[in-house]
C-alpha positions in Angstrom: 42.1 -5.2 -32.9 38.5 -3.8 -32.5 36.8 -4.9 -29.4 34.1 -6.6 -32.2 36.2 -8.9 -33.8 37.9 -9.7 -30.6 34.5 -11.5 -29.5 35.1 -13.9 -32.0 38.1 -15.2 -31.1 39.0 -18.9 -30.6 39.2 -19.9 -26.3 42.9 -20.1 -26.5 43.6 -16.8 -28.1 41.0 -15.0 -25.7 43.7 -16.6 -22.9 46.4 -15.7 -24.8 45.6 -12.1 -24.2 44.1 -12.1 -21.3 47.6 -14.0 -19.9 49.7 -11.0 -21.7 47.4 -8.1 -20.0 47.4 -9.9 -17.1 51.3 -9.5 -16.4 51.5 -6.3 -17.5 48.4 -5.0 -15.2 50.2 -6.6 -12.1 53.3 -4.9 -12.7 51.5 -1.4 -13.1 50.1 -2.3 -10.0 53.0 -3.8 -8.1 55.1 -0.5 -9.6 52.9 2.4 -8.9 50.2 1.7 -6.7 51.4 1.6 -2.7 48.5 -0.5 -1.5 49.2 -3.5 -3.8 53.1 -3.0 -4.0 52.4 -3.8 0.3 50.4 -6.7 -0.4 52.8 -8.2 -2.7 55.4 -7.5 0.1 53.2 -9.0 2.1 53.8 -12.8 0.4 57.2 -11.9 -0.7 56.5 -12.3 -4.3 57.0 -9.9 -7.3 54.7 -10.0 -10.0 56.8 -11.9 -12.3 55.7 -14.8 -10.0 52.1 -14.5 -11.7 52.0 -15.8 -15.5 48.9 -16.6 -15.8 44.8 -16.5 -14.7 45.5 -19.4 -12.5 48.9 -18.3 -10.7 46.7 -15.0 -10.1 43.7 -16.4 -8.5 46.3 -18.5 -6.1 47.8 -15.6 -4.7 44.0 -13.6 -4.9 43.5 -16.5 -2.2 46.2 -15.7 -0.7 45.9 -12.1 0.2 46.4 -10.4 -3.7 43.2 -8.7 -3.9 41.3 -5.0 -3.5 38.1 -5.2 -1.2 35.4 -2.6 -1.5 36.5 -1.2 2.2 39.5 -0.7 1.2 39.1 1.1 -2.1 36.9 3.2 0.5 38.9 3.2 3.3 42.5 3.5 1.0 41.4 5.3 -1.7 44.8 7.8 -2.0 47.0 4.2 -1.8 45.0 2.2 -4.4 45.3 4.5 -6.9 48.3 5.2 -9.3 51.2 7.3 -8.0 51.2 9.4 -11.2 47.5 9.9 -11.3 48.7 13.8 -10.2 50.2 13.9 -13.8 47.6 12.5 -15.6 43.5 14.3 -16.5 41.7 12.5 -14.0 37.2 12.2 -13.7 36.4 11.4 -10.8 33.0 9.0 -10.7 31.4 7.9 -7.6 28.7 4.7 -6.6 25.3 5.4 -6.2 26.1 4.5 -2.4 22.3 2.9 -2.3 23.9 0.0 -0.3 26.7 1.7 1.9 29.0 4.4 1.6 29.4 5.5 -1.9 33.0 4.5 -3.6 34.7 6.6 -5.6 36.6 5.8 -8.9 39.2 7.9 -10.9 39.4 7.4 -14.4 42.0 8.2 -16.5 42.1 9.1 -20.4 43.0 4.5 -20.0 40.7 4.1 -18.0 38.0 6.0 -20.0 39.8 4.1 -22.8 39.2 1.0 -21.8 35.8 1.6 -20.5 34.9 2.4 -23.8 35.6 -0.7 -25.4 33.6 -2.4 -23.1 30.4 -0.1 -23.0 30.8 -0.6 -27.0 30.4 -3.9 -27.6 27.1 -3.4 -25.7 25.8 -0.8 -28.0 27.3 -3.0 -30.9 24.9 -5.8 -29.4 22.0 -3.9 -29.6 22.6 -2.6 -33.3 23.3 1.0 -33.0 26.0 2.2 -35.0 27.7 5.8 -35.6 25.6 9.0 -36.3 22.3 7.0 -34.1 21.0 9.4 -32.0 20.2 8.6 -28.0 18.3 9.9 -25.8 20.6 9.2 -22.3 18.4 8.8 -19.0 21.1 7.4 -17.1 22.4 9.6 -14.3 24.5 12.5 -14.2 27.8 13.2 -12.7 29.2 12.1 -9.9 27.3 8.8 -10.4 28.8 6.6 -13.1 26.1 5.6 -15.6 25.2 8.5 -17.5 29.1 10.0 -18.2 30.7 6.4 -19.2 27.5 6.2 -21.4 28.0 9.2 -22.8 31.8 9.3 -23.0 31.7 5.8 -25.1 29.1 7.2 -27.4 31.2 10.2 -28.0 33.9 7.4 -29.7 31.7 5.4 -30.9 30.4 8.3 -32.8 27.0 8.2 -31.7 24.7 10.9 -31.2 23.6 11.3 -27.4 21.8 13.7 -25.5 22.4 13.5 -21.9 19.6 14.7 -20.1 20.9 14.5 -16.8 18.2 15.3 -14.4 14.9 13.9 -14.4 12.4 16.4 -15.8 8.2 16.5 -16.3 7.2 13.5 -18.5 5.5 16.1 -21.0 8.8 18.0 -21.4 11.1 14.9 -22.2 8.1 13.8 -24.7 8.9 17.1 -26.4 12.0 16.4 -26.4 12.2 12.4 -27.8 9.6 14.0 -30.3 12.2 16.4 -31.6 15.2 14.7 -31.7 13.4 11.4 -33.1 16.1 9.2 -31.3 16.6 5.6 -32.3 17.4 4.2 -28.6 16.7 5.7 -25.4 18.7 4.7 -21.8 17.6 4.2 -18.6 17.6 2.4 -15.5 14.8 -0.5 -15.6 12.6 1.7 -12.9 12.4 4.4 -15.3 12.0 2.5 -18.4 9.2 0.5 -16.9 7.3 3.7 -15.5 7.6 6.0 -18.6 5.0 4.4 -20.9 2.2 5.2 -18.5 3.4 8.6 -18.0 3.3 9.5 -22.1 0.1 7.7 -22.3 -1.6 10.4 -19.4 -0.5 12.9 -21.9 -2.2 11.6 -24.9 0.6 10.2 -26.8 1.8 6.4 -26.8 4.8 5.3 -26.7 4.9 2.7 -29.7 4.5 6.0 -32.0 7.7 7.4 -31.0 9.7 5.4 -33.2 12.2 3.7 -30.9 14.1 1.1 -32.1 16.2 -0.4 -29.0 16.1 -0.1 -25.2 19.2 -0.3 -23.1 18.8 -0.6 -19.2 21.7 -1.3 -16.5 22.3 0.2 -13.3 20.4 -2.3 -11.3 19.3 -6.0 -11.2 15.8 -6.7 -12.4 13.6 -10.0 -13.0 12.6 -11.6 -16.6 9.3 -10.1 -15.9 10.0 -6.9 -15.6 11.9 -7.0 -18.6 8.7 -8.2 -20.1 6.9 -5.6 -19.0 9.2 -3.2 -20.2 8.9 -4.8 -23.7 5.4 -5.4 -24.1 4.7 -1.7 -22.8 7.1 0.3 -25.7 5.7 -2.2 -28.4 8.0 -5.1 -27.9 11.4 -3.8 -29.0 14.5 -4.8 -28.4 15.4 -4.2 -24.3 19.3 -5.2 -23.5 20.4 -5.2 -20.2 24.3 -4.7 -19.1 25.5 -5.9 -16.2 27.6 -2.8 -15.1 29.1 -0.7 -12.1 30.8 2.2 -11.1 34.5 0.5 -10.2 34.2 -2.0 -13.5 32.2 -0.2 -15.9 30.2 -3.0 -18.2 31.0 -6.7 -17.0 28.2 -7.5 -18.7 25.8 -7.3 -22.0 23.8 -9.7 -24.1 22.4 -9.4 -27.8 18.9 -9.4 -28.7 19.8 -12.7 -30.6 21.7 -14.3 -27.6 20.1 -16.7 -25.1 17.6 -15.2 -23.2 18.7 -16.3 -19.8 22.6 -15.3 -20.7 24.4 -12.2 -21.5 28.0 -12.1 -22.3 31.4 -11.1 -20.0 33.7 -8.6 -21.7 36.7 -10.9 -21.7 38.8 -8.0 -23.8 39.3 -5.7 -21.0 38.2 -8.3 -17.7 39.1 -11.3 -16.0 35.3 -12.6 -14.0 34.9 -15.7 -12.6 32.8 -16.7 -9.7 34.2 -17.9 -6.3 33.2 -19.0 -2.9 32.6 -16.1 -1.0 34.1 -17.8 2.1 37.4 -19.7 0.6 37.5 -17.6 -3.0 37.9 -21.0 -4.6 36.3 -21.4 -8.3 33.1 -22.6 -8.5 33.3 -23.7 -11.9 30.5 -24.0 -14.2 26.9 -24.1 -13.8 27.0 -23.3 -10.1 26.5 -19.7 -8.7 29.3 -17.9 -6.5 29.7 -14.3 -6.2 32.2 -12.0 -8.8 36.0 -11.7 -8.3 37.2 -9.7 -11.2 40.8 -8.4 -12.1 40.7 -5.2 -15.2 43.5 -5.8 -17.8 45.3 -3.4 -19.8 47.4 -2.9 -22.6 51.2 -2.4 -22.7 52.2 1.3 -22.2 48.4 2.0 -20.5 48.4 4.6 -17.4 45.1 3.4 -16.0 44.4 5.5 -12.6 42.9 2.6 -10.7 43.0 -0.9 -10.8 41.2 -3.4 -9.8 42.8 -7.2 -8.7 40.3 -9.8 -7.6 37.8 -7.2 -6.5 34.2 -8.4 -5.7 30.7 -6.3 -6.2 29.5 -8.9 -3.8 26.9 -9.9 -6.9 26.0 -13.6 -7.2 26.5 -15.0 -10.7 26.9 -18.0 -12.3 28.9 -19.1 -15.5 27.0 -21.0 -18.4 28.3 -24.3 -19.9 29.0 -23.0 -23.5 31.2 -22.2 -25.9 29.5 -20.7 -28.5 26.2 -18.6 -27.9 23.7 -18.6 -30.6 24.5 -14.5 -31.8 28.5 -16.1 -33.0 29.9 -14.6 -29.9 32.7 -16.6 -28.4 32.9 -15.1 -24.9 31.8 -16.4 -21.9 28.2 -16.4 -21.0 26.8 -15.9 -17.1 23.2 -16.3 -16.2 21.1 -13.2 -16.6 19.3 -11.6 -14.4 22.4 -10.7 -11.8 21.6 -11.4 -8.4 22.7 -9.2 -6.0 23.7 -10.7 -2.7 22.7 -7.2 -0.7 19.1 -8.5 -2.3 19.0 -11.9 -0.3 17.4 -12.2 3.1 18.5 -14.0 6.0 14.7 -15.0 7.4 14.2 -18.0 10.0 17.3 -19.9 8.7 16.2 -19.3 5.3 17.9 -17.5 2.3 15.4 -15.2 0.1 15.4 -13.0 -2.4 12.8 -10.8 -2.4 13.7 -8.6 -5.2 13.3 -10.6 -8.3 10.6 -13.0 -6.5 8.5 -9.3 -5.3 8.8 -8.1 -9.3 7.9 -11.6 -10.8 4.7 -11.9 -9.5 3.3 -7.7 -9.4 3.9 -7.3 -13.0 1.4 -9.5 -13.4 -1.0 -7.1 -11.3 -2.3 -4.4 -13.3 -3.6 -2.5 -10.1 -0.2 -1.9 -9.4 2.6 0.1 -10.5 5.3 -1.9 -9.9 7.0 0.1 -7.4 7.6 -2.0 -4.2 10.5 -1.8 -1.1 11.0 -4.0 1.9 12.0 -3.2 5.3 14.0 -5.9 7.0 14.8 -6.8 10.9 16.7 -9.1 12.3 17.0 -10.0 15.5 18.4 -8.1 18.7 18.1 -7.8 22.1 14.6 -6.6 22.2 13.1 -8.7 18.7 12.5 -12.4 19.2 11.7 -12.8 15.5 13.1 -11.6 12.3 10.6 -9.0 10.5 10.3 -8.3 6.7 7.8 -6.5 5.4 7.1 -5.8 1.5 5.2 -3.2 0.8 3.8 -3.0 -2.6 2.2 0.1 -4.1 -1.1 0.5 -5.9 -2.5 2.5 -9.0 -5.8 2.6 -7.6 -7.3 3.5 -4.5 -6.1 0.5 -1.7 -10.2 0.3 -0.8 -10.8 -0.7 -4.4 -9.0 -3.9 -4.3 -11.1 -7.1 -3.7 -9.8 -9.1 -0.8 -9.6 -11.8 -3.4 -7.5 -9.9 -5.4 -5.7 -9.2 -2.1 -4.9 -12.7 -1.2 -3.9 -13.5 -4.9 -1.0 -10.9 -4.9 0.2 -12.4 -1.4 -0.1 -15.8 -2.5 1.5 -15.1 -5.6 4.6 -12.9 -3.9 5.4 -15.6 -1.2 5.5 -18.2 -3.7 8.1 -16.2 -5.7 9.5 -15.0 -2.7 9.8 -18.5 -1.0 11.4 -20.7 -4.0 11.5 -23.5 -1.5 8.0 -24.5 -0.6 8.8 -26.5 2.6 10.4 -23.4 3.7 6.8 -21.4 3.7 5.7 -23.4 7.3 9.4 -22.3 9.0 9.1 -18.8 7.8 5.8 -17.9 9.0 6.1 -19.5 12.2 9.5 -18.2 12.8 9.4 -15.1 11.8 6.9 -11.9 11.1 6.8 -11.5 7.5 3.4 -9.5 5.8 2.9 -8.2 2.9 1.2 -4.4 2.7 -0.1 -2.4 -0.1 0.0 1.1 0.1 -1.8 3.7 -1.8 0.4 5.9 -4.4 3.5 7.9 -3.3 3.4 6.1 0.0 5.6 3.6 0.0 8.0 5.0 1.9 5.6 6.5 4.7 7.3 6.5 8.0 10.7 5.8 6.5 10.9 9.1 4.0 14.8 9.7 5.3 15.7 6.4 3.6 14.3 7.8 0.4 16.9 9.1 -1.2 17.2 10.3 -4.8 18.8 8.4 -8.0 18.7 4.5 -7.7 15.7 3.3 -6.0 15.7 2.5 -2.9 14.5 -1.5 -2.6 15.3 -2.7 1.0 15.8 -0.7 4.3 17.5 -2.3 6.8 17.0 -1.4 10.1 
């Protein structure tokens, strides 16, 4: 069945399958993997004990799962014991929260990989023999190779580009090979307009069609921005990692807050990150998700009730608007990594930082945070934003000044009432810093690939 049609499929045959891939993924797992055949030692069970999405998540509570330290810690017992047998690229994290991870995919893995990146380029209308220009990046990290490898089958043509390279140089380049979508991380996408326009060109004359972005989580108005500044075109975001490949990826037709979960090749829900207890519907808890495979699949790693640590939550609908019958999670993904512990109070200062300085257009939307808690020597929490400007810092009105900050605490802070304990409780400011120094005084945290959005110290 192609991964397309399979989107359309009625609640109880997506279950059906998921059921069937489901007992044949634990026994690959239970057979030829020595870290989970030890955890299902562990609760004297075999996997014929598990029949089902529900049996599985009782024994995920129970011990049945991968964590991230292990897959770092255990790497040679997670994966497959024939993985020495099979043609094996090896992928690793962008490691911009911890210790990179590293993944080994197999020609099953890649396979299945495939079918999910595809239903994202399926989403956003591209089709075999569209040319791409690739952004994403290169090997080791994830993005750009599982982007490419899926176009590949898909039969699309790409062009990785791998490295970054002078704006004037990839203009050359979009200019010659006329491409009908171009990928990139939101950062990139959201800086590049500006960039072609210092050269003399615009972008809106280049002929793209499509925008896809993934890689990291981003607010609705940055995605806005992104639009409005390449002409307002389609951008489609996928909700994506290294371990998983796409989890996520919504239509330009779907609901704007929503993209879909690839239920063909992935088992998502969201749990309680303390008890790993459903949350249901309509309430957020962060990502436990199981890959599935087909009957006589040698996948090189699997993952059982594994967790990004990303806070998501699960619409209330069965249909989206596109036809799509798959499940639908709130878009954008929060990371948890993003949220701040400050005076008691939970924030996220990503998305509220990037809803309120797109709106600035002194700025260039680049920003970072430095957090610190508390220790031996710091009565008081610090967090410190630091935004960066397009103009010279001495150019800015204060009124313009106190606007930003008012307008970045109030997206910063959702909870009003929690303003008074925050700023009495902790030291929180908000600095903006002329261009290229945003990361004065902390240039070793600057590392290159991802950006770099929160230090802490």
């Amino acid at each position: 069945m192609s991964p397309y049609s399979s989107e359309m499929r009625s609640r109880e045959e997506i279950t059906a399958d998921t059921n069937r891939k489901i007992k044949y993924t634990l026994e690959l797992a239970y057979n030829h993997s020595p870290i989970y055949r030890s955890k299902f030692d562990a609760l004297g069970i075999k996997p014929d004990a598990i029949t089902d999405s529900e049996s599985l998540a009782f024994y995920i509570r129970k011990g049945l799962r991968l964590t991230k330290e292990e897959l770092i810690k255990d790497f040679r017992k997670v994966v497959m014991d024939y993985s020495n047998t099979i043609p094996i690229t090896e992928l690793w994290s962008a490691g911009s929260t911890g210790a990179p991870k590293r993944i080994w995919y197999g020609p099953d893995d890649l396979k299945r990989s495939y079918e999910q990146v595809m239903l994202s380029y399926n989403a956003m209308g591209l089709s075999r023999g569209d040319y791409v220009v690739n952004i994403f990046s290169p090997p080791p990290n994830s993005s750009g190779p599982l982007a490419q490898q899926a176009g590949i089958d898909m039969g699309l043509h790409m062009l990785q580009m791998g490295v970054q390279m002078p704006t004037d140089r990839l203009l050359q380049i979009i200019k010659m090979c006329n491409p009908k979508s171009i990928f990139a991380i939101s950062t990139r996408m959201n800086q590049l307009p500006e960039e072609i326009e210092k050269t003399g060109e615009n972008v809106r004359d280049l002929g793209i069609e499509s925008l896809l972005t993934g890689g990291e989580s981003y607010s609705k108005e940055k995605k806005q921005s992104i639009k409005s500044r390449w002409g307002n075109i389609c951008v489609s975001d996928v909700w994506a990692s290294t371990e998983a490949s796409v989890m996520g990826y919504m239509d330009n037709n779907c609901n704007s807050s929503g993209m879909h979960i690839v239920e063909n090749r992935l088992l998502i829900d969201a749990v309680d990150s303390e008890t790993l207890e459903s949350v249901g519907v309509g309430k957020v808890g962060i990502d436990l998700i199981t890959t599935l495979y087909d009957e006589d699949e040698r996948p090189a790693t699997v993952l059982i009730g594994y967790s990004h640590n990303d806070l998501i939550k699960i619409l209330d609908l069965d249909k989206c608007s596109c036809g799509r019958t798959y499940k639908m999670i709130e878009w954008p993904i929060t990371r948890k990594d993003d949220i701040i512990h400050l005076a008691g109070q939970n924030i996220n200062f990503r998305l509220g930082t990037e809803a309120s300085i797109s709106e600035h257009s002194f700025l260039t939307g680049e920003y970072m945070a430095i957090y610190m808690p508390i220790n031996l020597t710091r009565t008081k929490p610090y967090l410190e934003i630091r935004i960066e400007s397009r103009i010279p810092v001495s150019d800015i009105s204060r009124n313009e000044k106190v606007e930003l900050e008012n307008d970045i605490w109030s997206n910063v802070i959702s909870n009003p009432a929690a303003e008074g304990i925050i700023f009495s409780q902790s030291d929180a400011k908000i600095q903006i810093v002329e261009r290229g120094e945003l990361f004065k005084g902390y240039e070793k945290h600057n590392k290159p690939g991802k950006p770099v959005r929160l230090i802490k110290l």
